[in-house]
N, C-alpha and C positions, 0 to 999 in steps of 0.2 A: 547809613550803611544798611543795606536789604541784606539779610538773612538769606545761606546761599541751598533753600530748601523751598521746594512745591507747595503750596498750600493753596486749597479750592473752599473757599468760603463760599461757592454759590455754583448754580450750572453754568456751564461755559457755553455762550457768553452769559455773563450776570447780565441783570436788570439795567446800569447803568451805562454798560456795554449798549444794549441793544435801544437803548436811547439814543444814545450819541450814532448807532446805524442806523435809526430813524433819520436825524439829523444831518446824515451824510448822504442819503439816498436822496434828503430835499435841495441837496446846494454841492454835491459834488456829481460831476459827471458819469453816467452810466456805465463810460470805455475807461473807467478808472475804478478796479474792481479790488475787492481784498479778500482776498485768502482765509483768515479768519476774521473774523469780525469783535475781535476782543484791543481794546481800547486802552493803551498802555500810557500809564502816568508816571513809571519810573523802569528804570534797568541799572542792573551792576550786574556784570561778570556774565552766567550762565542764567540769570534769572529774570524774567519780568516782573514787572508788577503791572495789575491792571488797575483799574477805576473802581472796581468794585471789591477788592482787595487780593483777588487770585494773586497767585505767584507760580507763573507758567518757568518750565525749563525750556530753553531757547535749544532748539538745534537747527538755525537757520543761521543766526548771527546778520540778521539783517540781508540776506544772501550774501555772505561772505564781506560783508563788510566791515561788521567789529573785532576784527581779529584778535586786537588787543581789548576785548572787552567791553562793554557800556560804562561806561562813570568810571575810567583810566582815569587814577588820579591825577596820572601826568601829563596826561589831554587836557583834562577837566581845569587844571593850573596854565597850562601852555595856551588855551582861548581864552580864559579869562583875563589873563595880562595883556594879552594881542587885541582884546576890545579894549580894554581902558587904552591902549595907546593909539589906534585908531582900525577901523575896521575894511576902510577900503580909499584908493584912489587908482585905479587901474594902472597894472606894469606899465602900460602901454605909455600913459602920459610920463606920469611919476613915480619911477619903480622905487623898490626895498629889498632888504637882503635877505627875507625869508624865501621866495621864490627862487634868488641866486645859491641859496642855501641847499633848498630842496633839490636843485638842480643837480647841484653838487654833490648829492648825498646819492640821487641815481647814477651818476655816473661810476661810481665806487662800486654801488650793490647790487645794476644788474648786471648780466650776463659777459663777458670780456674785455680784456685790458687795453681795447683799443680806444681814441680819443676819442669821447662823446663829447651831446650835446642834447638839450630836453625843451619842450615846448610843455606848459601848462594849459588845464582847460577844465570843464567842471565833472563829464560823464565817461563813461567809458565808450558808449558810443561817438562822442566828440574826438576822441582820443584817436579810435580808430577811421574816423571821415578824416580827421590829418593827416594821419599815417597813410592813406591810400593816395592824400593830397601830394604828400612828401614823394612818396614813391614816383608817381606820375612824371612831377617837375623832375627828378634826378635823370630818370630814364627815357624819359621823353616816346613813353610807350602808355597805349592805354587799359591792355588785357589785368584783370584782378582773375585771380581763381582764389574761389572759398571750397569749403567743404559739405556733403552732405554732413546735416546736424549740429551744422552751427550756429552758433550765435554770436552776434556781433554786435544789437541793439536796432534804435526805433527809427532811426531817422533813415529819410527817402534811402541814401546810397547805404546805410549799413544793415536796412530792410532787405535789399537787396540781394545781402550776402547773407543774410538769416535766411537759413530754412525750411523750419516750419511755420505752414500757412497761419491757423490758428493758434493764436491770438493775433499774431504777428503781424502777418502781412494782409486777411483779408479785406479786399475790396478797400486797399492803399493804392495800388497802383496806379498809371505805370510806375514804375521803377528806376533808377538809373540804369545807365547801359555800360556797355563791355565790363558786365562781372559773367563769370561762368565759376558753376558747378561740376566738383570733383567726387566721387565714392570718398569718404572715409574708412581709415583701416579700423574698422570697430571689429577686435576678434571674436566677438562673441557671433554675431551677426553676417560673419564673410563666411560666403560658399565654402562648404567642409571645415568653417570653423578656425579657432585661433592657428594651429598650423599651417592651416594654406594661407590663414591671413600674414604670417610671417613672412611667409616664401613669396606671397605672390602682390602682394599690395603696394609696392613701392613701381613693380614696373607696369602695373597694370594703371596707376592714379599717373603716372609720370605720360605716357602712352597717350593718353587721355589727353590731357595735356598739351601733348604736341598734335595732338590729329585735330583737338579743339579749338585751340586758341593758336599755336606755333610761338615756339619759343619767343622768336622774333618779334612776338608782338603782345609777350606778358610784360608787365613790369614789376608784379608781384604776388607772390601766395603768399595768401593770411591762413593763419592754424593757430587753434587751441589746443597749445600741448597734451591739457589734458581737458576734452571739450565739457562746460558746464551744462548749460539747461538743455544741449542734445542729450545727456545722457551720464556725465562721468565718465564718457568713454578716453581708455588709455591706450595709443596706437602700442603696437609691436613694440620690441626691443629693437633698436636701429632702425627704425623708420625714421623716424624726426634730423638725425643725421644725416642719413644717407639722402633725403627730402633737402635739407640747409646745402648739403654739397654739387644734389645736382642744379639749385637755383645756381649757384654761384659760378659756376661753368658756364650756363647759359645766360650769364646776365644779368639774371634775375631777382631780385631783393626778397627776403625770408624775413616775413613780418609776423613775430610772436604775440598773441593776444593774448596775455596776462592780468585781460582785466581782473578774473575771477580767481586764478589759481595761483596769484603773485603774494607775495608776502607775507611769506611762511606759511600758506595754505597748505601748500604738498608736502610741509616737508621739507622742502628747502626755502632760499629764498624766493626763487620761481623756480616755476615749471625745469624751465629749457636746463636748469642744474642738473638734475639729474645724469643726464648723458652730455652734458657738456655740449649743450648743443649753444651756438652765439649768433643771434639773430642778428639781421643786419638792423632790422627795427624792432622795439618792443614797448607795447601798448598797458597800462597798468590805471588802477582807478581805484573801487571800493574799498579793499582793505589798506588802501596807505594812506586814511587820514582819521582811522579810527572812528568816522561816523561822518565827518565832515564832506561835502563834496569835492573832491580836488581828482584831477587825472591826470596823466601824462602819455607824451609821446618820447623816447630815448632812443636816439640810433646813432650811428655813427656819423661822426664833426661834419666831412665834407656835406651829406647830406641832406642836414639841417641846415646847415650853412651857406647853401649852394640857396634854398629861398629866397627870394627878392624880401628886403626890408618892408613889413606890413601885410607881408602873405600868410602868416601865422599870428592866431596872437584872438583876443576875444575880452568882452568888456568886463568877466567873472574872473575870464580863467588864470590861476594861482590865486586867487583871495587871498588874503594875509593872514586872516584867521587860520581859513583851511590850511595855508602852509606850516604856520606856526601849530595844529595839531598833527601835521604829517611829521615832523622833525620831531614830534613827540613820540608819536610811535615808532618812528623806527630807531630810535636809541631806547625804545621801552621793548622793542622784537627782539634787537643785538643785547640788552643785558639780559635778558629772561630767555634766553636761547628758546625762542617759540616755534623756529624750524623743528627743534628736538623735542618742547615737548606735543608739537604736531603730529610728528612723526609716534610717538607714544598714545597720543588718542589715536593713532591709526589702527596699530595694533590691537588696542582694546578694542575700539569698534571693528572691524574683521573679526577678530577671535571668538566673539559674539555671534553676528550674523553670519558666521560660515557654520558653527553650533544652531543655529537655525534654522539653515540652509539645510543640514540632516535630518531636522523635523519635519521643517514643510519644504515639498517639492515646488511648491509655486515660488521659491526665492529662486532664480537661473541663475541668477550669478553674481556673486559678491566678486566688489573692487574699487582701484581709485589706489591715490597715492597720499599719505599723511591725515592731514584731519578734512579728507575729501573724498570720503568712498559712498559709493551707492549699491543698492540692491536693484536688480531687475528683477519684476515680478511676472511669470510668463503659466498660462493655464497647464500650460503642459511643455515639460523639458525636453521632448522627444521633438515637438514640431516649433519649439520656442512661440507659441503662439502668445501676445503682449497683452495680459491681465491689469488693464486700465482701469477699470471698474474695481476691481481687489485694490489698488493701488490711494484709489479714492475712497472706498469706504475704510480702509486703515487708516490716513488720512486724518479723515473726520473723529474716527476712533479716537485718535493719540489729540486729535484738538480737545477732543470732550474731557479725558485725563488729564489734560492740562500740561501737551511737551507739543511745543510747537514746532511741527515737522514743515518739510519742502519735498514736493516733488517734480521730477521732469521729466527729458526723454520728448524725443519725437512723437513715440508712440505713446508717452503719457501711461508709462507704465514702470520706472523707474524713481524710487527712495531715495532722493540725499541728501546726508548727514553732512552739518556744516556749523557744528558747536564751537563758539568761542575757543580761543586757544589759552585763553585761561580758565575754562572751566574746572571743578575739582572731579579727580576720580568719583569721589562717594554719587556727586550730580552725575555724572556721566552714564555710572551703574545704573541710577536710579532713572536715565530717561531711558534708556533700554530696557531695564524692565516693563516700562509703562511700552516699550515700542513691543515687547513681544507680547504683553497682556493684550495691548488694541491688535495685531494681528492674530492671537488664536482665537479672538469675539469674532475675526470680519471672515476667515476662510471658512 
């Protein structure tokens, strides 16, 4: 059991940190970069441990991936029994019921009561290269529209639909074809701001749309309800419905990418909860196996069904292990009501950096939904101009203190907070203080 408190026995990174980054700069690839360079030999809950004894506060969770914490005891039991009875022979040849299990388990908890059906796979970008796959077959169309400032992952088609260049996409291409790009309703950043973005972003992105691509010839929008490494950005009030209603008029499939903001990140169980919005498809990955890789594609029966036998399916995707820790965590999410208490680090965290926000002018705007809010850090509030450089030297700040932060945003100038959801208040307080100490050193 780690001790669930900070402790720097040496500078960040220690000595045997910067060994092991010796050793990784000789045998691992260049275009595989790390963020901090601190060398972690153990985790539970909200804390690291490294190699050389620090004990860093996590506010990344893996990006959103341990939701139910590092060293879940109920994971940690649930893989351990799933090796001793065997660790693999692919659905595909000779399946098992933890996969049928899992399956089963999405069907229930996400988004509407109508009869599903789920595909397993290992990344979140796999997830969504099917979901676009699925789309295509049902509707026999080829138009994708993404958004500006999205993310979707690395591979050729979900490169595609990712928006920004760097890291991403430079000098990958070409590309795949018929995806187009749409504006996002980002209200902080829409001409005269979140009111016009209310009023004016549903018909102006819809417009687009048809002058772009023609109905006729989408077969699906993909949207992050609440998009992750563009920003944290959270569209309007009634956009996302009123978006789900006019695909559905037109044909169109409304494909929810939940890889980042699914299970009990926001708040709910996903995103699309909030407004009750029910996607025809929904994409989901990092946080439902507690660490393990596992992903999924859920949509509605005829859709998946409609597949030709061997058109889906991969020689990883559902692992037994990984399923047997997904079925961990999410009876470890539904008894520890992790939506609520997501939704209670939200508030903390807000309550905080909008207290912040009154100090320093360079925060532009505190937001996000549950335990998924970010800070935009902008040189100046009047022209919002994007304080990329402030963004990276606090950064570095809170690495050097010892809370390991995330940053994103297009313009690489946006905070997000993305702490375990079983972190304890007292850890919580305590990496915010170290996040406001490294921001009044770096402004």
């Amino acid at each position: 059991m780690i001790e669930q408190k900070r402790i720097l026995s040496t500078p960040i990174p220690g000595p045997r940190s910067v060994e092991l980054q010796q050793r990784k700069t000789a045998a691992v690839g260049a275009g595989v970069s790390t963020g901090l360079p601190v060398y972690v030999e153990q985790a539970r809950d909200g804390i690291l441990r490294d190699v050389d004894g620090n004990q860093l506060i996590d506010f990344g969770s893996g990006i959103a991936v341990t939701n139910v914490g590092n060293g879940n005891p109920a994971v940690v039991k649930a893989v351990q029994q799933q090796v001793e009875r065997f660790t693999h022979t692919c659905f595909m040849v000779t399946p098992y019921e933890g996969y049928v299990a899992v399956c089963e388990r999405l069907a229930e908890l996400t988004p509407g009561d109508h009869e599903k059906r789920s595909a397993l796979f290992n990344s979140g970008a796999e997830a969504v290269e099917n979901a676009v796959k699925i789309a295509r077959h049902a509707t026999g169309k080829d138009g994708i529209v993404a958004f500006d400032h999205a993310y979707h992952g690395r591979t050729n088609l979900t490169m595609a639909m990712t928006a920004k260049n760097m890291p991403y996409k430079h000098r990958f291409g070409p590309f795949a074809g018929e995806l187009y790009r749409v504006p996002m309703a980002y209200p902080y950043r829409w001409p005269g701001g979140p009111e016009h973005c209310e009023k004016e972003a549903f018909s102006y992105i819809t417009d687009q749309i048809h002058a772009q691509v023609g109905e006729e010839s989408t077969a699906a929008v993909i949207i992050e309800p609440i998009q992750g490494e563009g920003g944290f950005i959270v569209p309007p009030k009634g956009f996302l419905p009123r978006l789900a209603d006019w695909c559905r008029e037109h044909d169109i499939l409304f494909i929810a990418d939940e890889v980042q903001s699914g299970f009990c990140r926001s708040g709910d169980w996903f995103a699309c909860d909030d407004e009750g919005v029910v996607p025809d498809l929904i994409t989901t990955a990092k946080g439902i196996a507690g660490g393990m890789p596992l992903a999924a594609v859920t949509g509605r029966a005829e859709l998946l069904d409609g597949v030709h036998p061997g058109g889906l399916g991969g020689t990883y995707g559902g692992n037994p292990v990984a399923c047997a820790a997904a079925l961990a965590s999410m009876d470890f999410m539904a008894e520890h009501d992790l939506a609520g208490r997501a939704r209670a680090i939200g508030e903390r965290l807000t309550g905080r950096l909008t207290s912040m926000a009154e100090r320093f002018p360079q925060i532009g705007e505190v937001r996000g939904r549950g335990a998924m809010i970010a800070a935009e850090l902008v040189t100046d509030r009047e022209t919002k101009e994007p304080a990329a450089a402030l963004a990276g030297a606090v950064n570095k700040a809170c690495h050097e203190r010892g809370l390991v932060t995330l940053t994103c945003g297009t313009l690489g100038n946006v905070f997000r907070f993305l702490p375990p959801l079983t972190i304890t208040d007292e850890l919580l307080d305590e990496g915010l203080d170290v996040f406001e100490e490294a921001f009044a050193a770096s402004v």
